[in-house]
BAMARLUM-834501 format. One line per 3 residues: number of its first residue (from 1); their letters; for each residue y, x, z of N, C-alpha, C. Coordinates in steps of 0.05 Angstrom, whole numbers, plus 5000, padded with zeros to 4 digits. Layout:
<tormis>
NUM	a	Y X Z Y X Z Y X Z ~ ... .
</tormis>
This chain:
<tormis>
1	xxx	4976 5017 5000 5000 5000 5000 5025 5018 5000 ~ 5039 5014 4979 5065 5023 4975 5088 5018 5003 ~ 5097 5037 5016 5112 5036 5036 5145 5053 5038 .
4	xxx	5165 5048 5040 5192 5052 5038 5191 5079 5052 ~ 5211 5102 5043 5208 5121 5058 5236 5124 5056 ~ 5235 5149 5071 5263 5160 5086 5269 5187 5056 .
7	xxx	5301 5190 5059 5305 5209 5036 5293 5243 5058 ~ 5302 5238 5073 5289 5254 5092 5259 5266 5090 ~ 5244 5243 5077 5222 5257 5080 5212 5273 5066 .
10	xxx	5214 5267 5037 5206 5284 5020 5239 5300 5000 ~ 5254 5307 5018 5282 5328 5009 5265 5358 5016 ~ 5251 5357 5032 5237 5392 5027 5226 5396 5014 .
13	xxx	5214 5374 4997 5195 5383 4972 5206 5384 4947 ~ 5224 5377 4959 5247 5377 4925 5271 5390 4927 ~ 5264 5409 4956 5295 5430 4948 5281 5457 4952 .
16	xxx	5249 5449 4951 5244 5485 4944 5228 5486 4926 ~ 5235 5488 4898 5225 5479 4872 5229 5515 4858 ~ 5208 5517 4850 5209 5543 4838 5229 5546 4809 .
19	xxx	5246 5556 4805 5260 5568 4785 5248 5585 4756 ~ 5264 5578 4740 5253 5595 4714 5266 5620 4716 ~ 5292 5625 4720 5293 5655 4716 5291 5669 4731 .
22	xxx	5273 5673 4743 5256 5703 4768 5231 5710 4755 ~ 5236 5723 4740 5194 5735 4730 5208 5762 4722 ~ 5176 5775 4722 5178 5802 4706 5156 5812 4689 .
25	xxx	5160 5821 4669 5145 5827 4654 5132 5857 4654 ~ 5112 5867 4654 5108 5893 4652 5082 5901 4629 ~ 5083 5918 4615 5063 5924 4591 5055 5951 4599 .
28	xxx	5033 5955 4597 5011 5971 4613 4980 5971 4605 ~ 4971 5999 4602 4947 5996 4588 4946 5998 4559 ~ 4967 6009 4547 4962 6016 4520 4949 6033 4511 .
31	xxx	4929 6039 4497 4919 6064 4485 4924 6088 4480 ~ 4922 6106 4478 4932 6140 4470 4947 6133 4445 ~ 4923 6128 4426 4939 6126 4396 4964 6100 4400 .
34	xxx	4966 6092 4412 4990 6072 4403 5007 6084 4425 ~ 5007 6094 4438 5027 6107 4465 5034 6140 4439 ~ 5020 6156 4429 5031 6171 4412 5053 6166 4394 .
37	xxx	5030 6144 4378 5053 6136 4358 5078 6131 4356 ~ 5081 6110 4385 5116 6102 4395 5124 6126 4407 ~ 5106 6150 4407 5133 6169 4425 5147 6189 4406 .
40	xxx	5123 6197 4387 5148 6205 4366 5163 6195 4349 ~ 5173 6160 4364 5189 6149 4347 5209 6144 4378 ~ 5211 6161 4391 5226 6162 4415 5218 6129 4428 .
43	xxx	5199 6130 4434 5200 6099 4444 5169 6107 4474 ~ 5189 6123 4492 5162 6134 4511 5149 6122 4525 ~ 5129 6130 4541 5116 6107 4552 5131 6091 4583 .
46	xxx	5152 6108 4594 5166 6104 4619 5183 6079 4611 ~ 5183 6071 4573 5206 6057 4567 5189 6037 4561 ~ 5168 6035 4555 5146 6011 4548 5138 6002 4575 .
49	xxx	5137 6005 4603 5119 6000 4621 5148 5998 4634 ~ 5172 6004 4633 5190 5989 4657 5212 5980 4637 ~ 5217 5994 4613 5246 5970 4609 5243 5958 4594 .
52	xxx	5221 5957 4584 5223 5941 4553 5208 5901 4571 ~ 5197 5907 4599 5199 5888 4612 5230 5865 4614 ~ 5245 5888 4628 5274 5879 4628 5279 5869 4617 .
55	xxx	5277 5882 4591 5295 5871 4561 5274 5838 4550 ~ 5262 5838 4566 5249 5812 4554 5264 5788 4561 ~ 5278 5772 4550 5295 5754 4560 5287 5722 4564 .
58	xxx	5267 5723 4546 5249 5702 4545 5226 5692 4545 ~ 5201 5694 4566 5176 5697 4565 5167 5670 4570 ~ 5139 5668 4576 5122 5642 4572 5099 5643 4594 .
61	xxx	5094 5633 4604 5072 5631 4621 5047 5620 4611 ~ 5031 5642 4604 5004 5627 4590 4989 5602 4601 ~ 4984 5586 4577 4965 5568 4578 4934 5570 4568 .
64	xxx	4918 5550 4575 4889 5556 4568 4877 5515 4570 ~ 4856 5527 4548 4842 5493 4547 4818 5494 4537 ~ 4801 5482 4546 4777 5473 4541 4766 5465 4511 .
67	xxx	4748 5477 4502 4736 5465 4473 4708 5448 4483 ~ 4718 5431 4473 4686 5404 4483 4668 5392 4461 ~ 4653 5396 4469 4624 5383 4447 4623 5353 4466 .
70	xxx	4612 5332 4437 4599 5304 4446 4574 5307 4449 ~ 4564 5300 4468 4534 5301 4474 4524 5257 4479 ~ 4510 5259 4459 4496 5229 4457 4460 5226 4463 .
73	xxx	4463 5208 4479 4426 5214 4477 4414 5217 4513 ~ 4442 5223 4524 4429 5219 4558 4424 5201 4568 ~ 4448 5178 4567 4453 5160 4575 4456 5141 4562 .
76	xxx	4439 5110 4557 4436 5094 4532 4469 5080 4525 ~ 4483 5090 4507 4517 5072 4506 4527 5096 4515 ~ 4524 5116 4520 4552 5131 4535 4548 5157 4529 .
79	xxx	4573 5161 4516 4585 5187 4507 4590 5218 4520 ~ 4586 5229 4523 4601 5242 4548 4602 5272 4535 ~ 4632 5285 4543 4638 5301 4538 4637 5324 4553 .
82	xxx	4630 5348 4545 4617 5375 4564 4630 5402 4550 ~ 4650 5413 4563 4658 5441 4547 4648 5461 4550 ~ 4643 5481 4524 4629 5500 4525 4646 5524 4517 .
85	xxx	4671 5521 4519 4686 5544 4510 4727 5549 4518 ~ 4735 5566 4523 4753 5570 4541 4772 5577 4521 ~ 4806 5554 4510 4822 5567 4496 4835 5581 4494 .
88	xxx	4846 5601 4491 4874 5615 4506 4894 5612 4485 ~ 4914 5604 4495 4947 5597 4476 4953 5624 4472 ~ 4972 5631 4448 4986 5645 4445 5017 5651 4451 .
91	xxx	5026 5668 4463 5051 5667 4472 5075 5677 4460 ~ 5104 5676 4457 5119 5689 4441 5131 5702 4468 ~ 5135 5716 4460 5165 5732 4476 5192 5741 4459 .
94	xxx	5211 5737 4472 5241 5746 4462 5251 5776 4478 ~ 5264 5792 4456 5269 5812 4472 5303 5820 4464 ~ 5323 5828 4488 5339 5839 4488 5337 5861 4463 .
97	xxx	5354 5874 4446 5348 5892 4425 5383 5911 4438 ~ 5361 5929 4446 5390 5953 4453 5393 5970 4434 ~ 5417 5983 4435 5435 5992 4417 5419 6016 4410 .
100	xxx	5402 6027 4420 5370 6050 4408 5357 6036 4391 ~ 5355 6010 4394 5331 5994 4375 5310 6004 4386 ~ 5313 6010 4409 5284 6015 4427 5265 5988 4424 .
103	xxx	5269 5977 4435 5253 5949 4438 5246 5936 4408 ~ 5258 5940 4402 5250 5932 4370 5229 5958 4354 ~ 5233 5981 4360 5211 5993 4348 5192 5991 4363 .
106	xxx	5194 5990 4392 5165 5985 4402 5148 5962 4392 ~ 5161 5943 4385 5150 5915 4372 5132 5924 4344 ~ 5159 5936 4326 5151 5945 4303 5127 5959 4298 .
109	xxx	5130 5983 4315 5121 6000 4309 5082 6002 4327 ~ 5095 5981 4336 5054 5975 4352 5032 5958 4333 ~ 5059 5944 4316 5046 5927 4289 5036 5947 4272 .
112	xxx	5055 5959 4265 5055 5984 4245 5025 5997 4253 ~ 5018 6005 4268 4996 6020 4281 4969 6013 4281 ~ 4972 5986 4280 4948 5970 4288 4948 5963 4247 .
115	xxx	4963 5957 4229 4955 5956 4200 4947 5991 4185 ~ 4953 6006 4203 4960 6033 4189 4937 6041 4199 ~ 4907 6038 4201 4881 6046 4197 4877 6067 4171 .
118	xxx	4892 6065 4144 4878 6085 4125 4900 6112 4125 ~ 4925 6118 4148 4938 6138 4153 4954 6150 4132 ~ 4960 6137 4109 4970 6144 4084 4997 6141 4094 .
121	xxx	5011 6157 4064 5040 6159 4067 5053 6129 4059 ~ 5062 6107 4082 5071 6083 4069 5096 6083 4046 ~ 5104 6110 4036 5118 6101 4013 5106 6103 3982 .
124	xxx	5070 6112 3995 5066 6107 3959 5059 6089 3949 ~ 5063 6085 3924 5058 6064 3910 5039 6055 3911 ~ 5018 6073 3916 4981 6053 3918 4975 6054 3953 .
127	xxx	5000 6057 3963 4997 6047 3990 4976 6029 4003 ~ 4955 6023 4013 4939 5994 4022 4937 5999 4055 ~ 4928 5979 4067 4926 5971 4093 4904 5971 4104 .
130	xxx	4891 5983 4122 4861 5986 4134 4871 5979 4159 ~ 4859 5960 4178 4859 5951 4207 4841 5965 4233 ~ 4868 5984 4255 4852 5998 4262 4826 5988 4283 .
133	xxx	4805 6001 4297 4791 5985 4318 4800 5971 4340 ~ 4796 5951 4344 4813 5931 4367 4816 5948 4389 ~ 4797 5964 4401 4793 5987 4425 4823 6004 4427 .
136	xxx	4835 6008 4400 4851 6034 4392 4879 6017 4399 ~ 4878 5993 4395 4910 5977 4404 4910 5961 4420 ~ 4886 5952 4430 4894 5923 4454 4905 5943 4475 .
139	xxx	4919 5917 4490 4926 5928 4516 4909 5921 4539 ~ 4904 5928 4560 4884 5909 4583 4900 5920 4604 ~ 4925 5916 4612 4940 5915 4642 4969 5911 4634 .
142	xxx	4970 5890 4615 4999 5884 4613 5007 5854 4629 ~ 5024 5849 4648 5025 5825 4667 5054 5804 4660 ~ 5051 5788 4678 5074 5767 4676 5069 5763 4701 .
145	xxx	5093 5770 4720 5095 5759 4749 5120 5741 4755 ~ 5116 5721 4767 5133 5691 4769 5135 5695 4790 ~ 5160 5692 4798 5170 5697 4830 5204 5677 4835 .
148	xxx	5206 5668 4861 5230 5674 4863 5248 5685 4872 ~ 5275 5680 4888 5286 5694 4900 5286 5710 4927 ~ 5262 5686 4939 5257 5695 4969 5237 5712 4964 .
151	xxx	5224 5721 4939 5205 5736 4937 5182 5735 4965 ~ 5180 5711 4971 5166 5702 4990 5140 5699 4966 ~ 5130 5693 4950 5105 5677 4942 5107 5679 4905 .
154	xxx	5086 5694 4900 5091 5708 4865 5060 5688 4855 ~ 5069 5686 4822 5041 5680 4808 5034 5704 4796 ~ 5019 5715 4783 5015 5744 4766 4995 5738 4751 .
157	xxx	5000 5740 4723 4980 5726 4706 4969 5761 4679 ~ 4960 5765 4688 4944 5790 4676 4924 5787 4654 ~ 4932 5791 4629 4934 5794 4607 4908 5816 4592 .
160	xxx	4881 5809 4582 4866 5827 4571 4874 5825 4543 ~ 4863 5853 4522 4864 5846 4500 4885 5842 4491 ~ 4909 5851 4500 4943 5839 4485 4944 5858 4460 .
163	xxx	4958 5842 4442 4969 5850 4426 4994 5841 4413 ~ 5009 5844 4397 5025 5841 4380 5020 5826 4360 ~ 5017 5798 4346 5004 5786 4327 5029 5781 4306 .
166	xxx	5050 5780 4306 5075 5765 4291 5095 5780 4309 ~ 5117 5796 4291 5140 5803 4301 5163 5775 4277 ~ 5176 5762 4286 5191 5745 4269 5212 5755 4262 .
169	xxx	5221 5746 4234 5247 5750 4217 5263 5746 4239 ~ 5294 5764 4240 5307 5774 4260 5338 5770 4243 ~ 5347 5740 4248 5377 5737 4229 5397 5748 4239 .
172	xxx	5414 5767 4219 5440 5778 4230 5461 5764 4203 ~ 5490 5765 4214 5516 5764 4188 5536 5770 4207 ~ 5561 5768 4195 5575 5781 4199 5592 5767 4220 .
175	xxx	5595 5735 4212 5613 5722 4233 5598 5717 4260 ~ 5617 5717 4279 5602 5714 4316 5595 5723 4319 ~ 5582 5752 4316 5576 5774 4339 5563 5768 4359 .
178	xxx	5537 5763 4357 5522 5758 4383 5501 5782 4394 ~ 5485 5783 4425 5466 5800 4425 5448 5790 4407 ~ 5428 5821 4400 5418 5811 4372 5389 5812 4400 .
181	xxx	5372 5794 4387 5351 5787 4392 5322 5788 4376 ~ 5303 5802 4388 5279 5799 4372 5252 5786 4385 ~ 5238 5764 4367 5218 5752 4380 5186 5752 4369 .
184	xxx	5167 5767 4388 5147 5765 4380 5117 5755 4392 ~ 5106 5740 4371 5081 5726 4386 5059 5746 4388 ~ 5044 5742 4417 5028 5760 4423 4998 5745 4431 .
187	xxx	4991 5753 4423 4953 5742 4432 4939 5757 4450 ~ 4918 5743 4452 4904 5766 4481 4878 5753 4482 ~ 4853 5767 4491 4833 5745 4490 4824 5734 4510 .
190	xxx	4833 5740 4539 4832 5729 4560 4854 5735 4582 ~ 4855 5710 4597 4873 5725 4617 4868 5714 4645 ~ 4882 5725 4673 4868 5716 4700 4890 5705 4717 .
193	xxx	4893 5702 4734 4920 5692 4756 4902 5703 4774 ~ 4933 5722 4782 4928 5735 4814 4920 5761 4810 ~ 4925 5768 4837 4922 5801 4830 4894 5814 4837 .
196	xxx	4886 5831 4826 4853 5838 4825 4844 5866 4839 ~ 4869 5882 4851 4862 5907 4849 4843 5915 4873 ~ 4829 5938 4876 4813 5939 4905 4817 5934 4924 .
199	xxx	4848 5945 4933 4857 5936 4960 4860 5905 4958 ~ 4870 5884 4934 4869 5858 4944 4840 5851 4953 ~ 4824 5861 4941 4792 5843 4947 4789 5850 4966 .
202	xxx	4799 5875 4973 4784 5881 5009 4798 5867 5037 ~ 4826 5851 5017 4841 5840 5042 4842 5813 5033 ~ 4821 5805 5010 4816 5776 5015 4827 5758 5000 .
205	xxx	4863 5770 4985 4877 5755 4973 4875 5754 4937 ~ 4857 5768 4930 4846 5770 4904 4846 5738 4887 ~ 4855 5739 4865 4854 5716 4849 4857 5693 4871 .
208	xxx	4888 5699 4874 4904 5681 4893 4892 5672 4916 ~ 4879 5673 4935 4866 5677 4946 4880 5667 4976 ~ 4877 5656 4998 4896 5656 5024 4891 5685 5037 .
211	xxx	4902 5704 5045 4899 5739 5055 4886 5715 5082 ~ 4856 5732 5093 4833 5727 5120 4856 5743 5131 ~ 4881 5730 5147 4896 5752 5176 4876 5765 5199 .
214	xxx	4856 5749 5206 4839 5762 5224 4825 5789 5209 ~ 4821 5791 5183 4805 5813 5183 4821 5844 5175 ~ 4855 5841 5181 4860 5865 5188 4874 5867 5210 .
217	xxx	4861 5854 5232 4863 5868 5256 4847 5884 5266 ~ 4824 5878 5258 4800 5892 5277 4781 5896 5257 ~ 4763 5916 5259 4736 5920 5242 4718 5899 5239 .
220	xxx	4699 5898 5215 4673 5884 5219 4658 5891 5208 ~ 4639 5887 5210 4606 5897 5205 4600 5880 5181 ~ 4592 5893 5153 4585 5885 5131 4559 5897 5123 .
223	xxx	4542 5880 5125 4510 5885 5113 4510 5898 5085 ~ 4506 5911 5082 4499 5922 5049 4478 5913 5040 ~ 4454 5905 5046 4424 5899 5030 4424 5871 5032 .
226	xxx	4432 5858 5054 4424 5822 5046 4434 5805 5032 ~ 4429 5797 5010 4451 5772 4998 4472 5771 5017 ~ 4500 5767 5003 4522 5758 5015 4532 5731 4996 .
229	xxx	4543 5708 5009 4556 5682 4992 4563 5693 4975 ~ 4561 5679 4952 4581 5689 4924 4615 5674 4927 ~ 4630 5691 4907 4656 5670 4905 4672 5646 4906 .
232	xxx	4644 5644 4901 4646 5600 4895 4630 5598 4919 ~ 4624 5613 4935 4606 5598 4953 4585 5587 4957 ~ 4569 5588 4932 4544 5561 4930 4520 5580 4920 .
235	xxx	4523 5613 4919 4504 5617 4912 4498 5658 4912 ~ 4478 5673 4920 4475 5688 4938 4488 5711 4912 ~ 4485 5734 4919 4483 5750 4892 4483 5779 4918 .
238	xxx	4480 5807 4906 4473 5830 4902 4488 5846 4905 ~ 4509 5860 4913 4522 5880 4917 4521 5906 4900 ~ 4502 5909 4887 4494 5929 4868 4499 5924 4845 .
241	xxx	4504 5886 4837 4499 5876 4808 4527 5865 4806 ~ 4538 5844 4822 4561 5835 4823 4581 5838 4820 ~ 4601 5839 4808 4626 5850 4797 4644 5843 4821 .
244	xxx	4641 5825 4831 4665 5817 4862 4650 5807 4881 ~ 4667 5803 4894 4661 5804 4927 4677 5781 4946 ~ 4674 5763 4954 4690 5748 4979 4691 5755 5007 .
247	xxx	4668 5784 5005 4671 5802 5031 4704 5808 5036 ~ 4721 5804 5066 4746 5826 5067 4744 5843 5080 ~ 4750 5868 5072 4746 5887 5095 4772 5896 5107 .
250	xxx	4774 5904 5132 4787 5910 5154 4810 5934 5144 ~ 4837 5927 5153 4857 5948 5147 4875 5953 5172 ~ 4865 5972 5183 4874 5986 5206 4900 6017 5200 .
253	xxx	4916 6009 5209 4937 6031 5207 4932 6038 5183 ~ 4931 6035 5161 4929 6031 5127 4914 6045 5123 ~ 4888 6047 5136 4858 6057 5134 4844 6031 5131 .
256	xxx	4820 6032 5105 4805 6014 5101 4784 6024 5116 ~ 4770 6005 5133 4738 6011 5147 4720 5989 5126 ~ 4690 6007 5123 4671 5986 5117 4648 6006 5134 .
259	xxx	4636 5978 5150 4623 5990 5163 4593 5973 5151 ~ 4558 5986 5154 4541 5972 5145 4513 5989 5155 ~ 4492 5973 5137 4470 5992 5148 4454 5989 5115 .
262	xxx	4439 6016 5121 4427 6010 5097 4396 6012 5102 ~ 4377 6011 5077 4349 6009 5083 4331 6035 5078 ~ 4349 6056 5068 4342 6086 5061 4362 6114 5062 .
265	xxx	4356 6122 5052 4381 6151 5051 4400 6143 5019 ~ 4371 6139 5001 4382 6134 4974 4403 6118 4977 ~ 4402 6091 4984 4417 6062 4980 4441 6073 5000 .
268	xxx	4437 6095 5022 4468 6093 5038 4479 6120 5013 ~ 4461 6128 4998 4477 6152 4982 4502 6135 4959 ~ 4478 6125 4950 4490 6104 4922 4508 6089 4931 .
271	xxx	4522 6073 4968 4535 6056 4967 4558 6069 4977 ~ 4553 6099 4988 4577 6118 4995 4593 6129 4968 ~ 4569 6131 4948 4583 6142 4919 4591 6124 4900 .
274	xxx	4591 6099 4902 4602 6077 4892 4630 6067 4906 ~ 4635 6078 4943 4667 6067 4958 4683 6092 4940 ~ 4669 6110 4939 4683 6136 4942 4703 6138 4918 .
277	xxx	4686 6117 4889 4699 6119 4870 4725 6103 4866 ~ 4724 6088 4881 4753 6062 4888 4781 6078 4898 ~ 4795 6086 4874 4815 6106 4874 4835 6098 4886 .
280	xxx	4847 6073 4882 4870 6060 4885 4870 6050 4919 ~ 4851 6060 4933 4857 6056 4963 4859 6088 4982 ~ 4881 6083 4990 4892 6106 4999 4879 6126 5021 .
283	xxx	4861 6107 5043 4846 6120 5059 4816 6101 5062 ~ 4806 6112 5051 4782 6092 5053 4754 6108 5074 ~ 4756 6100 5104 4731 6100 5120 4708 6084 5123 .
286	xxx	4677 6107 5113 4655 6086 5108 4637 6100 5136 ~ 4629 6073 5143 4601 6086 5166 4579 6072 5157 ~ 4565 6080 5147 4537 6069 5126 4514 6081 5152 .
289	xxx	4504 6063 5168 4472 6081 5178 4452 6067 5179 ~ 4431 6080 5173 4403 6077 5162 4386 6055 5178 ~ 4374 6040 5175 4359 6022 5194 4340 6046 5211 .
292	xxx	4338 6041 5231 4319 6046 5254 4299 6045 5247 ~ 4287 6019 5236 4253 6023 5241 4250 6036 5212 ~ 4264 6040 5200 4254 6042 5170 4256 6091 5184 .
295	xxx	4270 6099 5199 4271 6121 5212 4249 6125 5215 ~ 4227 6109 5234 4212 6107 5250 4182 6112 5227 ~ 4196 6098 5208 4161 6104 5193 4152 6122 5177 .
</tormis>
């Protein structure tokens, strides 16, 4: 039943409404060959990974949709639809064009790179186009972070596979003088929300995630050999096979602890030489010890 409310009641939900202009863009993860190419066209990589973000004046927050098959034949009269495939939109971006034409050759010149597979001189006449391997130009760590002012609470939407698909015709004349602007659509073949890196999974907040506050106060004891819940919750998986984890582990004075037991020397070797490789955490303490009775026999 529909009931009368007070303006009072819902004025907090409508005066903290997130804003469009607070994001940032950052491009990251480019290849050698395409990080060469733009530098001897003065376009370095310190200028691809922080300002050519800046200069983006107009970005998009990716979308994604479902491809669905009809399935007939379960249920006698009834249709029912079941997707088997994940869309991803394509995005344009607009970019500030500074008076270097920095940002514009980076555009250009990443297209240029990715058609310029047969390495010929493009002014001869039997010039042709060879497409180099997708490996040699995607990007896989270029982001879009949505924030606002209180920089209280960000989205971060992380981008595999980027590329450059369409740089668009770019109109100039002579009357009105405006900043000149360049816009280009970019593709990607997947992308994630939230941030992924080691230290988020070990503190819980990984692919947006609420941060477990209890588990960096104090240590806890993480089993290495028994099934642990999976992500979703509903189902066991392996530590050896599993790509993630809903385990958090403990951050004490900006030391990570994982503490555990294992069932041999091998399995505490393999799970000490598997933390050890997790670069991006600054102090990482493991106490791995051996089961007792397995000592004993």
């Amino acid at each position: 039943m529909v009931k009368p409310r007070r303006i009072s009641d819902f004025k907090p939900t409508f005066t903290n409404l997130a804003q469009t202009s607070h994001y940032q863009v950052i491009f990251g993860g480019l290849p050698l060959g395409v990080r060469q190419h733009l530098n001897v066209r003065d376009v370095n990589y310190r200028f691809i990974t922080e300002t050519s973000g800046l200069l983006c004046s107009n970005a998009v927050l990716p979308g994604a949709g479902l491809a669905t098959a009809q399935i007939v034949g379960n249920y006698t009269g009834v249709t029912e639809n079941m997707a088997h495939t994940k869309i991803f939109n394509k995005i344009n971006l607009e970019f500030y064009v500074d008076n270097e034409y920095k940002s514009l050759k980076f555009l250009e010149h990443w297209i240029e790179f990715i058609a310029n597979g047969s390495g010929e001189d493009q002014s001869r006449k039997d010039y042709y186009y060879r497409m180099e391997y997708p490996d040699d130009y995607k990007a896989y760590q270029s982001k879009i972070i949505k924030f606002d002012r209180d920089y209280k609470e960000e989205m971060q939407y992380n981008f595999y596979g980027m590329f450059p698909q369409q740089l668009s015709s770019i109109p100039v004349k002579y009357e009105g003088s405006q900043v000149l602007k360049a816009t280009a659509t970019f593709m990607f073949d997947r992308y994630s929300a939230g941030k992924f890196s080691s230290y988020d999974r070990y503190r819980g907040s990984f692919n947006n995630r609420k941060e477990n506050k209890a588990s960096v106060d104090k240590p806890i004891t993480t089993n290495m050999v028994n099934p642990i819940t999976d992500t979703d919750g509903t189902s066991p998986y392996n530590w050896r096979t599993s790509e993630d984890t809903a385990t958090s582990f403990p951050v004490v004075d900006g030391e990570v602890y994982i503490i555990g037991l294992a069932d041999n020397i091998n399995e505490k070797t393999e799970v000490e030489r598997f933390l050890s490789s997790m670069t991006d955490i600054k102090k990482l303490i493991t106490i791995i010890e051996i089961k007792k009775h397995l000592e004993n026999e």
